[in-house]
PQR file of N, CA, C, O and H, with PARSE charges and radii, in Angstrom:
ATOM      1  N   UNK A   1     -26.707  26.080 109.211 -0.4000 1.5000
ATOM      2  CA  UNK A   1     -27.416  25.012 109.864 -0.0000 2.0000
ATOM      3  C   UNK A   1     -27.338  23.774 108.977  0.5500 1.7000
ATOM      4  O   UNK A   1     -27.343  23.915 107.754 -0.5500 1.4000
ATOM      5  N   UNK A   2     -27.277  22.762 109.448 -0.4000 1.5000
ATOM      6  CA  UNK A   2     -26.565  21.530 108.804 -0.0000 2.0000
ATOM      7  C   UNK A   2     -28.027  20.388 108.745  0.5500 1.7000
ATOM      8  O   UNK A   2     -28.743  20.093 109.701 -0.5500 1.4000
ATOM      9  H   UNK A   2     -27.272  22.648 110.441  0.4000 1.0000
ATOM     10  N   UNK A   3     -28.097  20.123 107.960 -0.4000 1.5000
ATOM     11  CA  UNK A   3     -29.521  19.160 107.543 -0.0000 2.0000
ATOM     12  C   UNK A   3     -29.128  17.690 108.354  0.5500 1.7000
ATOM     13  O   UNK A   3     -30.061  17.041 108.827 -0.5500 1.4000
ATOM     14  H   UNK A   3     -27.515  20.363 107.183  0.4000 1.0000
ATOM     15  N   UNK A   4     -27.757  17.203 108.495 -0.4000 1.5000
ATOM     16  CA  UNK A   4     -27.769  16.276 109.139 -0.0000 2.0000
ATOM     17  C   UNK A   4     -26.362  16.070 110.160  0.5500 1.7000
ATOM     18  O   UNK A   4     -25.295  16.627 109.906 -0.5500 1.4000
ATOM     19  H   UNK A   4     -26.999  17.730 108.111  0.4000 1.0000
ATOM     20  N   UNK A   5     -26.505  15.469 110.953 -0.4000 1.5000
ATOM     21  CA  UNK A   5     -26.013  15.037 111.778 -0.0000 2.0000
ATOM     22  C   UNK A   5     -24.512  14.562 111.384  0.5500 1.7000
ATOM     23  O   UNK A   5     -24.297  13.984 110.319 -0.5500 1.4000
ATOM     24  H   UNK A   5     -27.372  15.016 111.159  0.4000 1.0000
ATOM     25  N   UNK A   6     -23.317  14.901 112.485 -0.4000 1.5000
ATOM     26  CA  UNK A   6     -21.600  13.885 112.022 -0.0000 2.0000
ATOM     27  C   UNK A   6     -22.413  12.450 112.093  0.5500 1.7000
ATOM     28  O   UNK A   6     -23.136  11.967 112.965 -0.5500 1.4000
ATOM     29  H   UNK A   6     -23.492  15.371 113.350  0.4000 1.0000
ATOM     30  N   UNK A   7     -21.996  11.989 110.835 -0.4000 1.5000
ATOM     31  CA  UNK A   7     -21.943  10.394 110.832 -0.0000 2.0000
ATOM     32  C   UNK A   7     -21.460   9.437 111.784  0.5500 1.7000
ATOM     33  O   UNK A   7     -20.301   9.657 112.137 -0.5500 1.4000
ATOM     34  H   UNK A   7     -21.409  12.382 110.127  0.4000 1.0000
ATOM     35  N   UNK A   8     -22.063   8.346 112.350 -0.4000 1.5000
ATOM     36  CA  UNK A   8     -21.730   8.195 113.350 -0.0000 2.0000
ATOM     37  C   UNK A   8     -20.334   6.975 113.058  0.5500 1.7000
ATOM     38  O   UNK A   8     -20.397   6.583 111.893 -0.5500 1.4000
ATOM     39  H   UNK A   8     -23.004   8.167 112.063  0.4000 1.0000
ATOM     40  N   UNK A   9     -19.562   6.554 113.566 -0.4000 1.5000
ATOM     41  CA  UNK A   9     -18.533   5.981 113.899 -0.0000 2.0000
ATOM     42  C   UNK A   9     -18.673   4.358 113.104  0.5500 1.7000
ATOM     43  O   UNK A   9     -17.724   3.909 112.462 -0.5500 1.4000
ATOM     44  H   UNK A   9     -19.511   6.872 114.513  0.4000 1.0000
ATOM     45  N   UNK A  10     -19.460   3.899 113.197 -0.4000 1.5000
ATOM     46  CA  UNK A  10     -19.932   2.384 112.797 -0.0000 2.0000
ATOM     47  C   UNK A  10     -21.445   2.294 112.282  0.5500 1.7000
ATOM     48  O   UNK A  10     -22.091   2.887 113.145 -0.5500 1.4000
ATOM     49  H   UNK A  10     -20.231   4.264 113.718  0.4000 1.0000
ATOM     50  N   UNK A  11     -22.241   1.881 111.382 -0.4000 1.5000
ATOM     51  CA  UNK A  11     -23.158   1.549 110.418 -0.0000 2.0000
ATOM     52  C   UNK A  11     -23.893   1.711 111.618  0.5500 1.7000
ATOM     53  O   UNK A  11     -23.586   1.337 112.750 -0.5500 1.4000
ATOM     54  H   UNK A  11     -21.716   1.399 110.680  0.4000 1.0000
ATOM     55  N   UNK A  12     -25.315   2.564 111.072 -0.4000 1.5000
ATOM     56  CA  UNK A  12     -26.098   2.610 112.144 -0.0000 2.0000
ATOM     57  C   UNK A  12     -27.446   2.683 111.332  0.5500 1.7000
ATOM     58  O   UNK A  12     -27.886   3.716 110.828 -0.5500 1.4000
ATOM     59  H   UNK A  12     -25.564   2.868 110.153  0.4000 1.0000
ATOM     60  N   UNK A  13     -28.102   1.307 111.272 -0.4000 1.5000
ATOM     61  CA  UNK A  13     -29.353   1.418 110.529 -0.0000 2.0000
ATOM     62  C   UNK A  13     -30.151   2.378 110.616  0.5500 1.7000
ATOM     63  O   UNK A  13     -30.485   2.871 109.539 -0.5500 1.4000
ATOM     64  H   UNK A  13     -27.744   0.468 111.682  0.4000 1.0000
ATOM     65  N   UNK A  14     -30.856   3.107 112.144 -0.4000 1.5000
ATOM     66  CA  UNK A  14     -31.838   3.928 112.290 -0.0000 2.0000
ATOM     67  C   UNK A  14     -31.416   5.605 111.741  0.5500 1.7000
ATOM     68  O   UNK A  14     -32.116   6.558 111.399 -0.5500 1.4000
ATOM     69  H   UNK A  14     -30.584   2.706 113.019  0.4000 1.0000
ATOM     70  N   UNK A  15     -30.272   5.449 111.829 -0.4000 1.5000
ATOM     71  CA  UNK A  15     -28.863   6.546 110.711 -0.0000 2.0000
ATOM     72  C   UNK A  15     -29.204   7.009 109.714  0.5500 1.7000
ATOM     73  O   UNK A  15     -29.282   8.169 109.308 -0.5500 1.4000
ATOM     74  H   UNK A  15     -29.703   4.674 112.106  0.4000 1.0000
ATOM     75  N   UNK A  16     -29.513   5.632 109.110 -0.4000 1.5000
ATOM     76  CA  UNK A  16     -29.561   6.021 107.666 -0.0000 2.0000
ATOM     77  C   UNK A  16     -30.658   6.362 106.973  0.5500 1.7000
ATOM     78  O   UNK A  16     -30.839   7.209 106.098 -0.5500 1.4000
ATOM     79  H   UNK A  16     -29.450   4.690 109.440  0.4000 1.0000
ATOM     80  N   UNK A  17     -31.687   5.220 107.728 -0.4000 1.5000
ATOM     81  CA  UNK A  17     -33.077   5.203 107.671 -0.0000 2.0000
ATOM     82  C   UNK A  17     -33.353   7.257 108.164  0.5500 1.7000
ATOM     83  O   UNK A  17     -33.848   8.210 107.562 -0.5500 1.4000
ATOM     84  H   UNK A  17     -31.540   4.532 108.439  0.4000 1.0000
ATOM     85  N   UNK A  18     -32.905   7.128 109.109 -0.4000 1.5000
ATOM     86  CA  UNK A  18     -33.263   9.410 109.192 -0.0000 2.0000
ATOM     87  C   UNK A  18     -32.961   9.924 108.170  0.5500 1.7000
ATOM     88  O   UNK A  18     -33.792  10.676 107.660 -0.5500 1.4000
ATOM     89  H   UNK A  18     -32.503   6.353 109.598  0.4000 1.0000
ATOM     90  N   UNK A  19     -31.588   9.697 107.458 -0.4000 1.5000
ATOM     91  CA  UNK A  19     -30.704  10.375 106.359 -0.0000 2.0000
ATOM     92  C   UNK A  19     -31.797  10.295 105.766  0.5500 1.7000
ATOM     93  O   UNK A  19     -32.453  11.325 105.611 -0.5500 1.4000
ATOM     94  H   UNK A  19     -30.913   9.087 107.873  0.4000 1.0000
ATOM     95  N   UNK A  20     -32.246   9.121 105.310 -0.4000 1.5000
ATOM     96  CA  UNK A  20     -32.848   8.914 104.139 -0.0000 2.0000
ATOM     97  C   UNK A  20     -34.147   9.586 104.059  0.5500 1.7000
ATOM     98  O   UNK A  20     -34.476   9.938 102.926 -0.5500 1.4000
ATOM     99  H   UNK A  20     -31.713   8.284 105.436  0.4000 1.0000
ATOM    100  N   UNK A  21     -35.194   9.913 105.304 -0.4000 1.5000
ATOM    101  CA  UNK A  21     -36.378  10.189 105.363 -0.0000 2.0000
ATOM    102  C   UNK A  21     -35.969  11.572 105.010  0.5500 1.7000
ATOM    103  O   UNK A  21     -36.260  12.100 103.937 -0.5500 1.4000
ATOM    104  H   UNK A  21     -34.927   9.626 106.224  0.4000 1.0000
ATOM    105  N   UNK A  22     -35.257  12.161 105.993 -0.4000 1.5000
ATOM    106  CA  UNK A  22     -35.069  13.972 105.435 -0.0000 2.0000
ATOM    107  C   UNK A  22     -34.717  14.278 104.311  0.5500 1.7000
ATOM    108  O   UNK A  22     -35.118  15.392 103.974 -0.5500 1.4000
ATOM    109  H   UNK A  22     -35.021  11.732 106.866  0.4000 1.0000
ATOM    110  N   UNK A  23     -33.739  13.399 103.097 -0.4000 1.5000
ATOM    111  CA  UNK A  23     -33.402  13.623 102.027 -0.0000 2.0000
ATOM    112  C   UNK A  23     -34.275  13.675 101.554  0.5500 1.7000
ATOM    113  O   UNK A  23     -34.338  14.638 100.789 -0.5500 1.4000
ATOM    114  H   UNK A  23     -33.413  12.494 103.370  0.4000 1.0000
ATOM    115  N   UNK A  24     -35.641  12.702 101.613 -0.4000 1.5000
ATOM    116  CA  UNK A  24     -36.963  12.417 101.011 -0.0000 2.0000
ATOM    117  C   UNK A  24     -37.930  13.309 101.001  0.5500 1.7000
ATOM    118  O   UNK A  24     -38.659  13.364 100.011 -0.5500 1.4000
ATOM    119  H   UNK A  24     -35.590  11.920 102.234  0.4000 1.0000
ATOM    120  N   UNK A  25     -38.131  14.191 102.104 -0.4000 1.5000
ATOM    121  CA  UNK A  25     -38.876  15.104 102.783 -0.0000 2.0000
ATOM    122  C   UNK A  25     -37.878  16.250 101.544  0.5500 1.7000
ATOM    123  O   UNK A  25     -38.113  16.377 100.342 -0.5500 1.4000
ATOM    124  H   UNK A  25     -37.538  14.147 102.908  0.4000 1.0000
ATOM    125  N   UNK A  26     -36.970  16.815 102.213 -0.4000 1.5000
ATOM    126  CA  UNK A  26     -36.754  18.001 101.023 -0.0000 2.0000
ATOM    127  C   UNK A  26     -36.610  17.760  99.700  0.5500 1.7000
ATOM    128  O   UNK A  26     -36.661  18.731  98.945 -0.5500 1.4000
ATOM    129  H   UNK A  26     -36.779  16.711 103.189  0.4000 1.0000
ATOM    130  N   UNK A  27     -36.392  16.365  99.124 -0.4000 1.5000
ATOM    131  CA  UNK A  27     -36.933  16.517  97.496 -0.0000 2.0000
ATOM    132  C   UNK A  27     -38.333  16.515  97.215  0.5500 1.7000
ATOM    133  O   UNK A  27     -38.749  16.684  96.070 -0.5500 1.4000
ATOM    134  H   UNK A  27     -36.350  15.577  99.737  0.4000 1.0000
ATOM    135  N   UNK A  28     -39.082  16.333  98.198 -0.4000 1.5000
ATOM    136  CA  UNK A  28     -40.516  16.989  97.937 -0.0000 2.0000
ATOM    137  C   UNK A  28     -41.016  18.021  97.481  0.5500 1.7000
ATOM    138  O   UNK A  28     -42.014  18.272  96.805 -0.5500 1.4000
ATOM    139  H   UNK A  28     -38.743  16.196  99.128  0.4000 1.0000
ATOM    140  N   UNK A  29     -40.003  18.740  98.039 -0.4000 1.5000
ATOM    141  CA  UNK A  29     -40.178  20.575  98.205 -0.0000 2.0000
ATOM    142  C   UNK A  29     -39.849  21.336  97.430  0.5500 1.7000
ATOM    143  O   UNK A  29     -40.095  22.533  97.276 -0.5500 1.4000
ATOM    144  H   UNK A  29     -39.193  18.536  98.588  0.4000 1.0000
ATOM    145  N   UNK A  30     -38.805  20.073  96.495 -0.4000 1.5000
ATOM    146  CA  UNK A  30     -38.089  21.065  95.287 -0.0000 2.0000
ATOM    147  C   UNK A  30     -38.519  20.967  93.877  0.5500 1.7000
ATOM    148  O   UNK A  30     -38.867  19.891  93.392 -0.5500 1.4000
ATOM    149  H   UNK A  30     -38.605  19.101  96.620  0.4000 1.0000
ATOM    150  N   UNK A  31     -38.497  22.167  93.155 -0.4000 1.5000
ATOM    151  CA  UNK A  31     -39.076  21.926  91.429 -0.0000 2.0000
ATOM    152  C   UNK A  31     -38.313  20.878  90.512  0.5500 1.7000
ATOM    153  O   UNK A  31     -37.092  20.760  90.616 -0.5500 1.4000
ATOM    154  H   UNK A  31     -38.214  23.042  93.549  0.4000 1.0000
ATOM    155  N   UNK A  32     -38.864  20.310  89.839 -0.4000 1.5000
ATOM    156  CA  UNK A  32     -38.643  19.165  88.629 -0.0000 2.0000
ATOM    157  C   UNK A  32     -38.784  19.558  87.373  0.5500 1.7000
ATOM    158  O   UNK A  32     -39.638  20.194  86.756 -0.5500 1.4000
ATOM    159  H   UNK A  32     -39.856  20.406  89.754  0.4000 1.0000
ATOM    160  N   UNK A  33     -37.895  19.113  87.149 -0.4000 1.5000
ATOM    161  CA  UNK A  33     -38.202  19.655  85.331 -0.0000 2.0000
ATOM    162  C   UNK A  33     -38.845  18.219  85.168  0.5500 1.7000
ATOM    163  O   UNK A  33     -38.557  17.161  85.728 -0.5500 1.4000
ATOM    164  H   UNK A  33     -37.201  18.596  87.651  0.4000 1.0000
ATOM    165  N   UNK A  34     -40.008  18.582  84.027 -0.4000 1.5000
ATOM    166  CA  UNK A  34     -40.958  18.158  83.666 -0.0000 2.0000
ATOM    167  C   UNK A  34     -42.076  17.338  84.353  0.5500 1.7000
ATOM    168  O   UNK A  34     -42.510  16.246  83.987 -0.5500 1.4000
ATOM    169  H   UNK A  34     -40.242  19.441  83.572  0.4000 1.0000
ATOM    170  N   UNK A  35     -42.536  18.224  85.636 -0.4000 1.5000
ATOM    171  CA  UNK A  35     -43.101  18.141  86.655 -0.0000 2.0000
ATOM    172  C   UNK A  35     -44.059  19.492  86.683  0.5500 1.7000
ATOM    173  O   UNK A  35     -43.437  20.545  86.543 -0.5500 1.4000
ATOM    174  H   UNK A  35     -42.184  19.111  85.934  0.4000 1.0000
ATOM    175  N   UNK A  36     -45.508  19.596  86.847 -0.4000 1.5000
ATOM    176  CA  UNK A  36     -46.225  20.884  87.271 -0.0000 2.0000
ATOM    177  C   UNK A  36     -46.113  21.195  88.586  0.5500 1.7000
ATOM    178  O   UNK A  36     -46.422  20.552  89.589 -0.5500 1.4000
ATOM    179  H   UNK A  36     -46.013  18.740  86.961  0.4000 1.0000
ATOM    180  N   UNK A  37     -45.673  22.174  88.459 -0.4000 1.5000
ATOM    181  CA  UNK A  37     -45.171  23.154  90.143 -0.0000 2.0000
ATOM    182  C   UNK A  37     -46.523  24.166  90.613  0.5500 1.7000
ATOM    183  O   UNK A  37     -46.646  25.252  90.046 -0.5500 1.4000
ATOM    184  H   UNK A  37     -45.422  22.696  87.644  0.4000 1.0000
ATOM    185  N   UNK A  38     -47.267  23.850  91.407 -0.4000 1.5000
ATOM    186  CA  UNK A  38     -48.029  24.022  91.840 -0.0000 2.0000
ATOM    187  C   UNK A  38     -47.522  25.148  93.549  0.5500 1.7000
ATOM    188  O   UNK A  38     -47.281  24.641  94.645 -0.5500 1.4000
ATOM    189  H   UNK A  38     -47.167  22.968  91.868  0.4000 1.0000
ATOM    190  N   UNK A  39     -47.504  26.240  93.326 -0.4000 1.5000
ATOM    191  CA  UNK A  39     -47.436  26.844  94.491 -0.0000 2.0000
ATOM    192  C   UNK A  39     -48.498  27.537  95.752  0.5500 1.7000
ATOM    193  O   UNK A  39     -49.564  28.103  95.512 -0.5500 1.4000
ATOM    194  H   UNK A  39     -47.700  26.652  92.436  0.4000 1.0000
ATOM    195  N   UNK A  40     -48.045  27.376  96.792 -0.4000 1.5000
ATOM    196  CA  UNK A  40     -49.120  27.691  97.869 -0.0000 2.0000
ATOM    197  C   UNK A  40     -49.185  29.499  97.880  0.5500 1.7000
ATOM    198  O   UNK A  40     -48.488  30.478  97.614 -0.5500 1.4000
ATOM    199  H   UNK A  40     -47.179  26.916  96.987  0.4000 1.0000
ATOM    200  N   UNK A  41     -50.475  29.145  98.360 -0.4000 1.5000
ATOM    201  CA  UNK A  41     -50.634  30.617  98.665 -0.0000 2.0000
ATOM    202  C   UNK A  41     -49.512  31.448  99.561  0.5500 1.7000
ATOM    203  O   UNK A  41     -49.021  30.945 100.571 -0.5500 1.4000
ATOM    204  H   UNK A  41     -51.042  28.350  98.576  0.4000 1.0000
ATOM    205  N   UNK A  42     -49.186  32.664  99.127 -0.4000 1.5000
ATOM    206  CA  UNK A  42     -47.947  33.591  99.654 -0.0000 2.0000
ATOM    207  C   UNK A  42     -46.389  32.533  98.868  0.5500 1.7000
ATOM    208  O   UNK A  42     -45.488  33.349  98.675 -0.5500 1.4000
ATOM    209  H   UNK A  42     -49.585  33.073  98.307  0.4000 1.0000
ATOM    210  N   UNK A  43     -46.272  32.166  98.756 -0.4000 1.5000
ATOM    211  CA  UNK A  43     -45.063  32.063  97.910 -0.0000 2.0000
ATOM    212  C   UNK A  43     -45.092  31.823  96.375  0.5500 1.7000
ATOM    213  O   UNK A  43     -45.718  30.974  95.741 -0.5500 1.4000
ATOM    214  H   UNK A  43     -47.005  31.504  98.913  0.4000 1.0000
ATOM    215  N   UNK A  44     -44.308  32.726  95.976 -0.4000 1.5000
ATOM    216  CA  UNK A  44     -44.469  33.392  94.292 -0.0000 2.0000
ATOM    217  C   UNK A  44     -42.722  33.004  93.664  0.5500 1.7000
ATOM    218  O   UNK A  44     -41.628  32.735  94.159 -0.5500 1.4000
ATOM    219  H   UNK A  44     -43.799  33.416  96.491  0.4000 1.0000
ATOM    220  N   UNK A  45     -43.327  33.185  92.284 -0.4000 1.5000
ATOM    221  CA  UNK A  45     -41.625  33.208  91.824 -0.0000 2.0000
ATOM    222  C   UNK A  45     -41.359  34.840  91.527  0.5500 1.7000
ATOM    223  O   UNK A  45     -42.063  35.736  91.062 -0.5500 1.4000
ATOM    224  H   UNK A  45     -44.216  33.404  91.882  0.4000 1.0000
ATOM    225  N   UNK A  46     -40.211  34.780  91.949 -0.4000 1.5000
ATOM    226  CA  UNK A  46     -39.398  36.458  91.436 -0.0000 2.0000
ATOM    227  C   UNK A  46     -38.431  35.867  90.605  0.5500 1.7000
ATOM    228  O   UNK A  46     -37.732  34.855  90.577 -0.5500 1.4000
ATOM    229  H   UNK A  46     -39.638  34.053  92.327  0.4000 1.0000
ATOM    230  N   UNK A  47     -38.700  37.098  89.794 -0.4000 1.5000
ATOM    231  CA  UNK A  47     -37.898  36.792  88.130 -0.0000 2.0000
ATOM    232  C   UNK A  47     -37.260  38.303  87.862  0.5500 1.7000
ATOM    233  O   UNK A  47     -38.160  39.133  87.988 -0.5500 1.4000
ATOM    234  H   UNK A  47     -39.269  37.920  89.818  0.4000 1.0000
ATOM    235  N   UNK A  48     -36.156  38.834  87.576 -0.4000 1.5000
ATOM    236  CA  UNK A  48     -35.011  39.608  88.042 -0.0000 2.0000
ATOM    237  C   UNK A  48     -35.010  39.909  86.529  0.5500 1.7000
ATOM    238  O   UNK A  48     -35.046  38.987  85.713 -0.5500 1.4000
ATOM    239  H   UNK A  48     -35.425  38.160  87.474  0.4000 1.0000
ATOM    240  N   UNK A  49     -34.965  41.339  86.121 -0.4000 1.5000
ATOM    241  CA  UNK A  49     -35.302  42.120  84.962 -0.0000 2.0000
ATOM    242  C   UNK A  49     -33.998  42.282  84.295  0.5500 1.7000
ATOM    243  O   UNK A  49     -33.285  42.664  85.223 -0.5500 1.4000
ATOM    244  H   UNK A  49     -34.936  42.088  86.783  0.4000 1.0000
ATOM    245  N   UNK A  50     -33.489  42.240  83.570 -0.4000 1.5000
ATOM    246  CA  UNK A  50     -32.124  43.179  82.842 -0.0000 2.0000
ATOM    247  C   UNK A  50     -31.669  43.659  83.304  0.5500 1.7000
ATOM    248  O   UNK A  50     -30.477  43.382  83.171 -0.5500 1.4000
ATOM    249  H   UNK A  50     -34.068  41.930  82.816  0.4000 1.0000
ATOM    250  N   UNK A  51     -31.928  44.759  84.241 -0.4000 1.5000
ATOM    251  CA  UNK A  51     -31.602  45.916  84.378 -0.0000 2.0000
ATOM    252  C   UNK A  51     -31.481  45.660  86.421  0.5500 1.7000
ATOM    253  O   UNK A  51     -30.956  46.595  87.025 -0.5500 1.4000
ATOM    254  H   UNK A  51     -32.896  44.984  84.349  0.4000 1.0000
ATOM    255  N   UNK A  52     -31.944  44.508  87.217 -0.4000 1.5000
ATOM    256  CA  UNK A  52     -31.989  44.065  87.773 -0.0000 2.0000
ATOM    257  C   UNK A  52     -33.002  43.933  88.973  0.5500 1.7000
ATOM    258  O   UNK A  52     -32.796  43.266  89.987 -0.5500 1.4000
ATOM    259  H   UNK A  52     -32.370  43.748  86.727  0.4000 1.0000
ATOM    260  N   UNK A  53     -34.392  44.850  88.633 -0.4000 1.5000
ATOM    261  CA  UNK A  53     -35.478  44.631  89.231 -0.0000 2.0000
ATOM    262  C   UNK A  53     -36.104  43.693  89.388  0.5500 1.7000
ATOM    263  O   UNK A  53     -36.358  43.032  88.381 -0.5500 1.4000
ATOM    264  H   UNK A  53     -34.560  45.392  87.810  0.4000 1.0000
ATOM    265  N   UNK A  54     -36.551  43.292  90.528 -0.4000 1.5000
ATOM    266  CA  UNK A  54     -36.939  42.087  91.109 -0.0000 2.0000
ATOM    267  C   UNK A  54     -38.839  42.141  90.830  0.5500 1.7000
ATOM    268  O   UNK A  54     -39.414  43.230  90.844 -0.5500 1.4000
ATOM    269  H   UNK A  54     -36.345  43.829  91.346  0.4000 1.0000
ATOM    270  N   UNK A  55     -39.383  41.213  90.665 -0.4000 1.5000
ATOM    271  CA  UNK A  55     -40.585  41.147  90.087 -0.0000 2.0000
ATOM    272  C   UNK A  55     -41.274  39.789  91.015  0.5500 1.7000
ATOM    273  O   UNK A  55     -40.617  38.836  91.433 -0.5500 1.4000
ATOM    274  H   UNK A  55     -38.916  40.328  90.654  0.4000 1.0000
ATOM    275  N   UNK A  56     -42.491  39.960  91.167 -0.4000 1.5000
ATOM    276  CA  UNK A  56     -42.946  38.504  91.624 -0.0000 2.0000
ATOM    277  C   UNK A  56     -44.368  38.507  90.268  0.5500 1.7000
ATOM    278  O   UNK A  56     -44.738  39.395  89.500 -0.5500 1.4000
ATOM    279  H   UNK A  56     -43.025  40.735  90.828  0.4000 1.0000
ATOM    280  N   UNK A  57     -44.885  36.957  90.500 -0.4000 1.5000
ATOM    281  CA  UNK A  57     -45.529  36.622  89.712 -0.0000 2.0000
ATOM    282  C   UNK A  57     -46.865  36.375  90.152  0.5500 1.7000
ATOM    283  O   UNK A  57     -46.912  35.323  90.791 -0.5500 1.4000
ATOM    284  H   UNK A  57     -44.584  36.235  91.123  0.4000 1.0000
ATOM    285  N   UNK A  58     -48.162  37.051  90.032 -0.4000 1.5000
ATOM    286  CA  UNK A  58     -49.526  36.810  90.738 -0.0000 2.0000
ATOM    287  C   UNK A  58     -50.386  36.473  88.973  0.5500 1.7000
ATOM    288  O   UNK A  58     -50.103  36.564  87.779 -0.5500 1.4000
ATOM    289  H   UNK A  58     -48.124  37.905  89.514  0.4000 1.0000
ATOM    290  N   UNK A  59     -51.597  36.036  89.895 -0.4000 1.5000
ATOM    291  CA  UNK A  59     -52.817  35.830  89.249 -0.0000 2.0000
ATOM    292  C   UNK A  59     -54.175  35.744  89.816  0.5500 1.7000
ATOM    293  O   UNK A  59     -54.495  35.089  90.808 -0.5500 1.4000
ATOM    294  H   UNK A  59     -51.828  35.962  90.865  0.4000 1.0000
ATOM    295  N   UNK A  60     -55.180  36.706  88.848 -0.4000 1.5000
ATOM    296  CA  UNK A  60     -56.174  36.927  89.648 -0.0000 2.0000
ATOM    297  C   UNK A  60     -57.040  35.622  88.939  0.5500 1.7000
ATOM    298  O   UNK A  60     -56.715  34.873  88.017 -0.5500 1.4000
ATOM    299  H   UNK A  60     -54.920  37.238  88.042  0.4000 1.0000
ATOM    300  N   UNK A  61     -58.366  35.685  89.830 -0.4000 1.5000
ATOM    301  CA  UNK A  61     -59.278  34.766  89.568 -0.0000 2.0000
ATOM    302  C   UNK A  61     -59.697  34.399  88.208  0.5500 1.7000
ATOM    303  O   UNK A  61     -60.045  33.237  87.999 -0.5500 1.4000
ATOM    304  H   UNK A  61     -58.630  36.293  90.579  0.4000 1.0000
ATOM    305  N   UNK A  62     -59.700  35.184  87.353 -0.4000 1.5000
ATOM    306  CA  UNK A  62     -59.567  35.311  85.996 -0.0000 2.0000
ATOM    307  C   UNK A  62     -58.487  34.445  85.089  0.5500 1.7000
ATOM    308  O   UNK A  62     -58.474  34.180  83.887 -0.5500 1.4000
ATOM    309  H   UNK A  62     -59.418  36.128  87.523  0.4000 1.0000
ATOM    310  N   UNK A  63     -57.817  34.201  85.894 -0.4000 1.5000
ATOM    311  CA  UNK A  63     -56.192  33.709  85.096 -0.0000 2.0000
ATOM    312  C   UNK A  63     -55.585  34.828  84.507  0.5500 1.7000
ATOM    313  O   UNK A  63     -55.320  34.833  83.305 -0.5500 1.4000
ATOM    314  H   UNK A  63     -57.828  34.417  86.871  0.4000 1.0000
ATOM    315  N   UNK A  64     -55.372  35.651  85.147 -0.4000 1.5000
ATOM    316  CA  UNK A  64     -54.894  37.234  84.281 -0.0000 2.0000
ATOM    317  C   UNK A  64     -53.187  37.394  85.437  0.5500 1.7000
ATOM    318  O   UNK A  64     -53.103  37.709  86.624 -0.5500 1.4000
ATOM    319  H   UNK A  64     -55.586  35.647  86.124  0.4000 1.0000
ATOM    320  N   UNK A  65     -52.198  37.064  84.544 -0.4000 1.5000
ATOM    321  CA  UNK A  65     -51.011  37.079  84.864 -0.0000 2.0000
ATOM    322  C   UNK A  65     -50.997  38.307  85.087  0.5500 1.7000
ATOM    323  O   UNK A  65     -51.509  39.041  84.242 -0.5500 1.4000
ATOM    324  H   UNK A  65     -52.266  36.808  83.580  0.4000 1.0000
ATOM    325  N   UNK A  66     -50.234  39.048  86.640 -0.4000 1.5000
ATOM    326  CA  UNK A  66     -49.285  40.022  86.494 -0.0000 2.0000
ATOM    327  C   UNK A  66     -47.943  39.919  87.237  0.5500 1.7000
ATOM    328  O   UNK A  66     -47.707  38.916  87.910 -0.5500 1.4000
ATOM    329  H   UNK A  66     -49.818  38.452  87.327  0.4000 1.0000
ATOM    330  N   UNK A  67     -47.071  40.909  87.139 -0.4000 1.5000
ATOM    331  CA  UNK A  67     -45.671  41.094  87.919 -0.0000 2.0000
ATOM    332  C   UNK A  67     -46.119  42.516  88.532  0.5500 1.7000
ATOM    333  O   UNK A  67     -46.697  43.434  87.950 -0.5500 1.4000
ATOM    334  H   UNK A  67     -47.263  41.724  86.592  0.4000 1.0000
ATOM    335  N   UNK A  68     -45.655  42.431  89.975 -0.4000 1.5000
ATOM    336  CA  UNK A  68     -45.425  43.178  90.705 -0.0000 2.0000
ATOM    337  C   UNK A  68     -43.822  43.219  91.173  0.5500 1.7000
ATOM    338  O   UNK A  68     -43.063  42.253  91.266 -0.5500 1.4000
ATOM    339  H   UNK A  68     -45.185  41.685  90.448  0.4000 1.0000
ATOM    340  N   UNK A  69     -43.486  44.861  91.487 -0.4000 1.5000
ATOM    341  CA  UNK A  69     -42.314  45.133  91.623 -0.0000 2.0000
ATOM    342  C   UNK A  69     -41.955  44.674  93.246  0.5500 1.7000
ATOM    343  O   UNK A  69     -42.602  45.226  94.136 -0.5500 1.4000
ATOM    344  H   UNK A  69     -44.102  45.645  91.412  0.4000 1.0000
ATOM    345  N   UNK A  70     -41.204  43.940  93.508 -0.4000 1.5000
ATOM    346  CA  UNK A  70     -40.851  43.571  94.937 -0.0000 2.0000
ATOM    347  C   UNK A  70     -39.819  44.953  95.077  0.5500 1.7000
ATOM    348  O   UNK A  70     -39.216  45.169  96.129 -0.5500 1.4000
ATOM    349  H   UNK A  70     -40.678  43.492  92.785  0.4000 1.0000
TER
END
């Protein structure tokens, strides 16, 4: 699935102005280095073991890190 549209034939202000809003919209969404990444509830990071087990990352009310095995 293609984020944008065939370019159209000749300069098309309202074109670009879209390009530009959706480009804007998904760098929202993405992590920054040296930026705090703040995630929503139900989406976690999985972090992939040596050996190649998949892990996600929780925390309880406490601030008490764990990994669970996905």
């Amino acid at each position: 699935m293609s984020l944008f549209q065939p370019a159209p034939a000749a300069y098309d202000r309202q074109d670009q102005q879209t390009m530009r809003n959706k480009m804007e919209e998904r760098d929202l969404n993405t992590l920054k280095r040296d930026r705090h990444a703040e995630l929503q509830e139900g989406v976690y990071f999985v972090l992939r073991s040596p050996n190649g087990t998949r892990y996600y990352l929780t925390v309880d009310n406490a601030g008490t890190l764990s990994a669970v095995a996905v």
